[in-house]
C-alpha positions as CSV (number, residue, x, y, z in Angstrom):
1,X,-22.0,-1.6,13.2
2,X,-22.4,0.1,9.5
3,X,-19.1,1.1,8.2
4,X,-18.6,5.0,7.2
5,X,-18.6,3.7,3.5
6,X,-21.8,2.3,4.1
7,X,-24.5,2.4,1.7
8,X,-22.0,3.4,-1.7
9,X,-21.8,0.9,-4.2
10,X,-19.0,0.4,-6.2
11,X,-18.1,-1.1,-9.6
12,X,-14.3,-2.9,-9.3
13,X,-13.2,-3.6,-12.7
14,X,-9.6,-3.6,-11.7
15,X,-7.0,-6.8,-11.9
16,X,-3.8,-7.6,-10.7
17,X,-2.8,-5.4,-7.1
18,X,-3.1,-1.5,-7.4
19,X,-7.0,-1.1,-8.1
20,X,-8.1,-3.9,-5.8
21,X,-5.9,-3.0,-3.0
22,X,-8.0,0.7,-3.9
23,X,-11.4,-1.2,-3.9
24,X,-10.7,-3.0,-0.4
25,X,-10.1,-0.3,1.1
26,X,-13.4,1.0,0.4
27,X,-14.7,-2.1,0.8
28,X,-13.0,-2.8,4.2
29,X,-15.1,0.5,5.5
30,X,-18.2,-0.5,4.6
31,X,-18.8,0.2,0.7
32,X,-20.5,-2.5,-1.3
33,X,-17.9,-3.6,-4.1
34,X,-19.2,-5.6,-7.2
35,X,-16.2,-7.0,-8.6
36,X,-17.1,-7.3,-12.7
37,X,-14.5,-10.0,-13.8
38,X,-13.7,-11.9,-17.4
39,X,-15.9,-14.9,-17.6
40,X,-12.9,-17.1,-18.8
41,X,-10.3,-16.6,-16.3
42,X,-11.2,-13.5,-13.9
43,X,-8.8,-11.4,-12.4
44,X,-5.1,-12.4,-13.0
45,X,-3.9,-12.3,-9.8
46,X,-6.7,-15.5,-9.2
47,X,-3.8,-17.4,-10.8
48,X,-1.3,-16.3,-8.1
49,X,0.5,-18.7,-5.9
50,X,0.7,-19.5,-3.1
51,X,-2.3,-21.5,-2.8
52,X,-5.2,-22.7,-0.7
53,X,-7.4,-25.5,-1.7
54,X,-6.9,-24.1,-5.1
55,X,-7.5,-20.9,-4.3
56,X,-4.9,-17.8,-4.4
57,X,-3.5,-17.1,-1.3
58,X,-2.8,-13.1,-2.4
59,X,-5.9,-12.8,-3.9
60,X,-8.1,-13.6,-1.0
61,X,-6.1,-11.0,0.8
62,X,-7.0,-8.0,-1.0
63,X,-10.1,-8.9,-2.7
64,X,-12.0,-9.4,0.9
65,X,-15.2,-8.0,1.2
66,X,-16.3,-7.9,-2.6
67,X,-18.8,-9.6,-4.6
68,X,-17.7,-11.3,-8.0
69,X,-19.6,-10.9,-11.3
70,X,-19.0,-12.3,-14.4
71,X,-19.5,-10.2,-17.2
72,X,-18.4,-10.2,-20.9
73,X,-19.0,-6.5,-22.0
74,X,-19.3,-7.6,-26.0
75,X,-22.8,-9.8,-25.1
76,X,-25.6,-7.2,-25.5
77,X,-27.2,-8.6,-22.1
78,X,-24.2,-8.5,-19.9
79,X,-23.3,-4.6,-21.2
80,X,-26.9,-3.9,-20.9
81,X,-26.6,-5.2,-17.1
82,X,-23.4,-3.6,-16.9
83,X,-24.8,0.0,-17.8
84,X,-27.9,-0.7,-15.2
85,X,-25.3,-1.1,-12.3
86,X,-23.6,2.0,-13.5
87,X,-26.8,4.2,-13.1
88,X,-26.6,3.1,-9.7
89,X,-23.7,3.4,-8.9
90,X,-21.6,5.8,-6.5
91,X,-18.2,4.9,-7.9
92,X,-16.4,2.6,-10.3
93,X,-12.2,1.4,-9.8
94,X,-10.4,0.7,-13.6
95,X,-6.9,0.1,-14.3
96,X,-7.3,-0.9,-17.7
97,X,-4.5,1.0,-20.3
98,X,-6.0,4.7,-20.8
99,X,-8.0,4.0,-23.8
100,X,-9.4,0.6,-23.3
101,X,-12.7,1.2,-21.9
102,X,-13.4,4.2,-24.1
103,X,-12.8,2.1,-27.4
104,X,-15.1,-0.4,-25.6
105,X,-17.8,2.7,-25.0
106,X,-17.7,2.3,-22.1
107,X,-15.3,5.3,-20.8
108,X,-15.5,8.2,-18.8
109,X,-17.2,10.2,-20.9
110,X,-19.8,7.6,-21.7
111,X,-20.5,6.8,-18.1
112,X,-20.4,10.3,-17.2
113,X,-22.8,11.3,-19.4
114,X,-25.2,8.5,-17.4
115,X,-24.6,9.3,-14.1
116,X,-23.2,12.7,-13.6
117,X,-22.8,11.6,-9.9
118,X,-20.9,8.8,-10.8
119,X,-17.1,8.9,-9.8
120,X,-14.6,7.3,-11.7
121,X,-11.1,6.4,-10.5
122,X,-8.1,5.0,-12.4
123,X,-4.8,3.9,-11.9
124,X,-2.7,3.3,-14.7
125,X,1.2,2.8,-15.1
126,X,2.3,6.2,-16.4
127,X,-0.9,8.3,-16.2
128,X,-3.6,9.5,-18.8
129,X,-1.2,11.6,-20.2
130,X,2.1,12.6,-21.2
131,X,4.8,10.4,-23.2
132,X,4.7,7.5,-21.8
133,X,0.4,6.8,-21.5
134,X,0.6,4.2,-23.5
135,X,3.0,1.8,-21.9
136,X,2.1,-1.0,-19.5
137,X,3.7,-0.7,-16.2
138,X,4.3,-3.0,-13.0
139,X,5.5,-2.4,-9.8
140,X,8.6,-3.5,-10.8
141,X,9.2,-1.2,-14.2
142,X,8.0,1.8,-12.0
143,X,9.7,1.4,-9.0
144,X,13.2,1.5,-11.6
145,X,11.9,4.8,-13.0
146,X,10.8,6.6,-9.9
147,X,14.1,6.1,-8.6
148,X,13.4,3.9,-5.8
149,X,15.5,1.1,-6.9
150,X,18.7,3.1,-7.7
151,X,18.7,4.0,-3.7
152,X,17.9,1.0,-2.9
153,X,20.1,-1.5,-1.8
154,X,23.9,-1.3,-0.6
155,X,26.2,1.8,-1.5
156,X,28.4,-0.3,-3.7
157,X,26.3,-2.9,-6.2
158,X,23.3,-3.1,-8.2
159,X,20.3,-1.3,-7.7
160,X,17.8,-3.2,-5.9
161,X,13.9,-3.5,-5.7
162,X,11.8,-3.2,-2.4
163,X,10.9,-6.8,-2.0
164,X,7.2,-5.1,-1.5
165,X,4.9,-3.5,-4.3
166,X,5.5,-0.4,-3.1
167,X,4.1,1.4,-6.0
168,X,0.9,-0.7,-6.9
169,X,-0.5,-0.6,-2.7
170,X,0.7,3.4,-2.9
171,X,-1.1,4.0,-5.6
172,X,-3.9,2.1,-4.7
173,X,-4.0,3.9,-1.5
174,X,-3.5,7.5,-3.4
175,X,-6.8,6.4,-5.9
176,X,-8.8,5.5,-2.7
177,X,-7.7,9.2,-1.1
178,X,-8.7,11.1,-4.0
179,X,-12.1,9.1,-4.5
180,X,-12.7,10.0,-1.1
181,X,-11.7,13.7,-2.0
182,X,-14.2,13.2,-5.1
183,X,-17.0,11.9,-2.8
184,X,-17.1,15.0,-0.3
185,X,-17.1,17.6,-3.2
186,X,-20.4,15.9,-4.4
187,X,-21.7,16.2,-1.3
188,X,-20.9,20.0,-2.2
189,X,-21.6,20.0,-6.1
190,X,-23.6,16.8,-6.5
191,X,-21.8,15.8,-9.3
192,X,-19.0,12.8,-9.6
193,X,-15.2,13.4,-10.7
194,X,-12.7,11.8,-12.8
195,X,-10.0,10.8,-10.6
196,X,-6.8,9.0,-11.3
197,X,-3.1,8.3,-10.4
198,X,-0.4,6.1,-11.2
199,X,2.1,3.5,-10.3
200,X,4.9,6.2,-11.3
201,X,3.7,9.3,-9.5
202,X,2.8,7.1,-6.5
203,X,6.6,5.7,-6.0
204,X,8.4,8.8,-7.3
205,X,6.0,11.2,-4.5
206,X,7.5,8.4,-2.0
207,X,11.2,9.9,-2.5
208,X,10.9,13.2,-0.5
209,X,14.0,12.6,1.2
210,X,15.3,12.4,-2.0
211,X,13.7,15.0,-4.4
212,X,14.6,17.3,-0.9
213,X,18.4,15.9,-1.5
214,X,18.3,17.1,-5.4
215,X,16.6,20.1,-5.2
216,X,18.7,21.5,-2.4
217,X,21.8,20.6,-4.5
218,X,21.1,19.5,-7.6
219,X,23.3,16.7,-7.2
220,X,22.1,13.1,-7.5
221,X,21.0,11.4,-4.5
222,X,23.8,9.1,-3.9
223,X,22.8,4.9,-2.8
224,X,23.4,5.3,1.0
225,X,22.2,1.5,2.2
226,X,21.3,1.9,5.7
227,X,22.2,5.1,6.8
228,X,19.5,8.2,6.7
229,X,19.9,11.1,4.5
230,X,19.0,13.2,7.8
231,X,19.4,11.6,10.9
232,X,21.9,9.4,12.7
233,X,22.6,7.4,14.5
234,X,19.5,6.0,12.6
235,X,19.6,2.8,11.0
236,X,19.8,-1.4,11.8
237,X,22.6,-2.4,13.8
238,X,23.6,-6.0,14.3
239,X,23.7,-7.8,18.1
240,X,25.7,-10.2,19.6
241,X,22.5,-12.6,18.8
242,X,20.5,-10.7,16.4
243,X,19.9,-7.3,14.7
244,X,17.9,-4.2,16.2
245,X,16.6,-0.8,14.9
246,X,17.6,2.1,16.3
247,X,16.6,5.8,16.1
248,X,18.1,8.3,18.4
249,X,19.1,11.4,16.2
250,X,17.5,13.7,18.6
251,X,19.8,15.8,20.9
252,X,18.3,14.1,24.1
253,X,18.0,10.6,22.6
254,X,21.2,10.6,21.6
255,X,22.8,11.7,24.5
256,X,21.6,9.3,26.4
257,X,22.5,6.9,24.2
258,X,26.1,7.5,24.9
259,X,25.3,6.8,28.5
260,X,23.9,3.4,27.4
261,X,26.4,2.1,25.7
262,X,29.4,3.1,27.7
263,X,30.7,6.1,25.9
264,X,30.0,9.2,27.3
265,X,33.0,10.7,26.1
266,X,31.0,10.6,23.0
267,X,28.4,13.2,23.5
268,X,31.0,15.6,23.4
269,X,32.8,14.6,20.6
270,X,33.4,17.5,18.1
271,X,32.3,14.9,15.5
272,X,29.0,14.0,16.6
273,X,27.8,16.7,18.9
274,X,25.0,18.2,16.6
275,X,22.1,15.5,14.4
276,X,24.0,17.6,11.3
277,X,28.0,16.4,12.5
278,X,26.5,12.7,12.7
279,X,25.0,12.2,9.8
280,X,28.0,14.0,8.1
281,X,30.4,11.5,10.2
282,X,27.6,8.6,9.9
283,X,30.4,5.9,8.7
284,X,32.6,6.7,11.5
285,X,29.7,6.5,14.0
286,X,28.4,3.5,12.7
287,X,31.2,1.6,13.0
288,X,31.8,3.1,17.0
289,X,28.1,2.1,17.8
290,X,28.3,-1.2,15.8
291,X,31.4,-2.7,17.5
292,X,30.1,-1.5,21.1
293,X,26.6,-3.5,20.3
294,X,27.8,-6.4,19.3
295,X,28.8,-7.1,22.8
296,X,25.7,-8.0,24.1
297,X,22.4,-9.7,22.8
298,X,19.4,-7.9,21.7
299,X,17.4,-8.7,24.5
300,X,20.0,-6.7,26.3
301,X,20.0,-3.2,24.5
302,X,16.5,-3.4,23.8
303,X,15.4,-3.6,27.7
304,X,18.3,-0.5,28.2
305,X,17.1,2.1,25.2
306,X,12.8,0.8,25.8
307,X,14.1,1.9,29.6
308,X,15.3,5.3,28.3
309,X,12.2,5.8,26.1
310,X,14.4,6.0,22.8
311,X,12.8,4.6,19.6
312,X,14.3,1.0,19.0
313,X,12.8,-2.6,17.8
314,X,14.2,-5.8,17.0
315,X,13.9,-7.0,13.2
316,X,11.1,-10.0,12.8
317,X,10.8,-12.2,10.4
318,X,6.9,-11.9,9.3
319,X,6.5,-15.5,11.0
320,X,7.2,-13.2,14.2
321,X,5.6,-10.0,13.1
322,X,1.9,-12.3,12.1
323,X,2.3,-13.9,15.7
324,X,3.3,-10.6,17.4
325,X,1.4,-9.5,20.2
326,X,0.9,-5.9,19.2
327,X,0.1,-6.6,16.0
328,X,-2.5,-9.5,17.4
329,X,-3.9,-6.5,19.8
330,X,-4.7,-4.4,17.2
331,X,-6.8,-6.9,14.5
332,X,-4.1,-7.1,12.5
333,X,-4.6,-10.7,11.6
334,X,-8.2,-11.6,11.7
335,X,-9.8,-14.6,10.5
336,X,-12.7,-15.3,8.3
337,X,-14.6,-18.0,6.2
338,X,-14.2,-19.4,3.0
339,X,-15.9,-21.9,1.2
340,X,-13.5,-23.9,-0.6
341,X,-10.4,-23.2,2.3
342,X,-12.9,-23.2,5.6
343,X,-11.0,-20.1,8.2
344,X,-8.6,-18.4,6.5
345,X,-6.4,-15.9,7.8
346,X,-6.0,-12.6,6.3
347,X,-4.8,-9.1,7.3
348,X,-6.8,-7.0,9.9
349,X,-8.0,-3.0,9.1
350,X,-5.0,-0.8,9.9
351,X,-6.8,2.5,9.9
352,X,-9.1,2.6,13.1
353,X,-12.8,4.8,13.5
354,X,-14.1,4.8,16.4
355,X,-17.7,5.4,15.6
356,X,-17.8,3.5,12.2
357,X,-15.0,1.0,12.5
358,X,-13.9,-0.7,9.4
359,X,-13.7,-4.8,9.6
360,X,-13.5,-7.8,7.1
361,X,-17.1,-9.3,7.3
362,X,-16.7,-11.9,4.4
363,X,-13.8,-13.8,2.1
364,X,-12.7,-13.0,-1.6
365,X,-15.5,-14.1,-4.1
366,X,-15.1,-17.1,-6.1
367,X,-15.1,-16.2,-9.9
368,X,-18.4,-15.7,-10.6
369,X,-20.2,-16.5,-7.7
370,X,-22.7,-13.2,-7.0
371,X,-23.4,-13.2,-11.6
372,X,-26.8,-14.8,-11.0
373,X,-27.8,-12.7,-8.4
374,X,-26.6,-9.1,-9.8
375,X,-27.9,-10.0,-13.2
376,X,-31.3,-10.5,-11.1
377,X,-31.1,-7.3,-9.6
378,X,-29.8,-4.8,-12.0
379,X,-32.1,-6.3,-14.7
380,X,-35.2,-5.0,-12.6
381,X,-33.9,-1.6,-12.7
């Protein structure tokens, strides 16, 4: 079954996370994605370990579904192949420093000019404008100036960064958004769009908890570990085996809650009767809860809050999460082929159609391994 993307072809010039994570995406709902690499090396994140068979674990995750071309834009043939695909094309992924491609003639502008239907998408660390444009960012560099980090981690210590690369996928998921966006206003206008994002906005848009916090007050947002700026009792509590999540700020879930765990007296409590007295009295509640629940094992409470329908989970390890049967129901691990690791596992589709599913039909390109046969069929053009 065609994917909704189906029949778009786009150019990925992107490296590293953000602008392929962007590109699969497309590529995962049908688009055809012609990866243009560096001859000598390819995309740096090919050089990422783990690996398979000498292949990069990370790399095959989020470069699924593309071809690979090797291209070096200073050889008159390869640009002149280049610029044959870009008449063709629907939309082309960068996340080059703004500037690089336009000293190369090869920017927006330039390609614009070619194929006013073209739409062009990049992600840079700072944005195409403003003070900081020309600075190289990572995940890690943005997620310290968005703010994430300093509210991260526990209330006393050092700031601390998500373990995840929370801005690069964000923002790779914001570009693929607004090139959506871009596509179903040429469908209106016929013409393509300059679109672009970056790893800062993406991570500082993530803190709306936060920017709620300082706006209301204008106070910093203090480093509150696991409690919840606006709900309690809301956070991970520890078991007499284990740990388990649990979310049961609202009036009914939290009443019942105080059933569950033995306390009734609790729902009355001048201290905790309203979601706004707990989360005001969150460190005296927590400690309540947290003594009561490490009486008994996970498997315990779980079975008692699932019973009364309030939000819980136990904390997996991703060994347990990978092997997880909801998570194996929905195609969230799926296999596929590759030629120098035979199956490989990779991540499943998370967004579901029901007409025009999305899927992973083939493994990351070696570096290289579709030149011959794009060179053949842009040069005809």
């Amino acid at each position: 079954m065609a994917g909704s993307l189906d029949g778009l072809l786009v150019l990925d010039l992107t490296s590293h996370l953000s602008g392929p994570y962007c590109a699969m995406m497309l590529a995962d709902h049908g688009a055809e994605i012609i990866k243009i690499e560096r001859p000598d090396k390819g995309d740096d994140a090919r050089h990422m370990p783990p690996f398979v068979e000498g292949e990069s674990a990370p790399f095959m995750i989020w470069n699924r579904n593309k071809q690979s071309a090797a291209l070096d834009f200073k050889l008159p043939e390869d640009r002149a192949c280049f610029l044959a695909m870009v008449d063709q094309a629907d939309i082309l992924v960068e996340n080059f420093r703004p500037g690089t491609l336009d000293k190369l003639g090869i920017g927006w502008s330039v390609l614009h000019e070619r194929n006013p239907r073209l739409i062009y998408g990049a992600i840079s660390g700072f944005g195409q404008t403003g003070p900081y444009r020309n600075r190289g960012g990572f995940d890690l560099i943005t997620q310290g100036m968005s703010g994430l980090a300093s509210t991260n981690g526990p209330e006393a210590g050092e700031p601390h960064r998500l373990p995840i690369a929370i801005s690069d996928v964000a923002a790779g998921m914001f570009l693929a958004f607004g090139i959506l966006a871009a596509l179903e206003a040429r469908h209106r206008t016929g013409r393509g769009q300059y679109v672009e994002t970056s790893l800062l906005e993406a991570a500082t848009s993530l803190g709306v908890y936060e920017a709620a916090h300082y706006f209301a007050t204008g106070e910093r947002p203090p480093r509150i570990g696991q409690k919840h700026r606006g709900s309690a009792p809301y956070r991970i509590f520890a078991t007499a085996d284990s740990y388990i999540t649990l979310g049961a700020s609202q009036q009914n879930f939290w009443q019942r809650l105080c059933g569950i765990v033995g306390m009734p007296e609790l729902e009355n409590d001048r201290r905790f009767r309203t979601n706004a007295d707990r989360v005001a009295n969150n460190d005296v509640l927590v400690d309540i809860l947290q003594e009561r629940l490490r009486t008994r094992p996970a498997a315990h409470w779980l079975a008692e809050l699932e019973r009364a329908g309030i939000p819980c989970g136990p904390v997996l390890n991703y060994d347990e999460v990978l092997t997880d049967p909801q998570i194996l129901a929905r195609d969230m691990v799926v296999e596929t082929e590759h030629p120098a690791t035979g199956r490989f596992r990779t991540l499943g589709v998370p967004l579901k159609l029901s007409d025009t599913p999305g899927s992973v039909r083939g493994p990351a390109p070696r570096l290289g391994e579709h030149t011959a046969s794009v060179r053949a069929r842009f040069r005809s053009r």
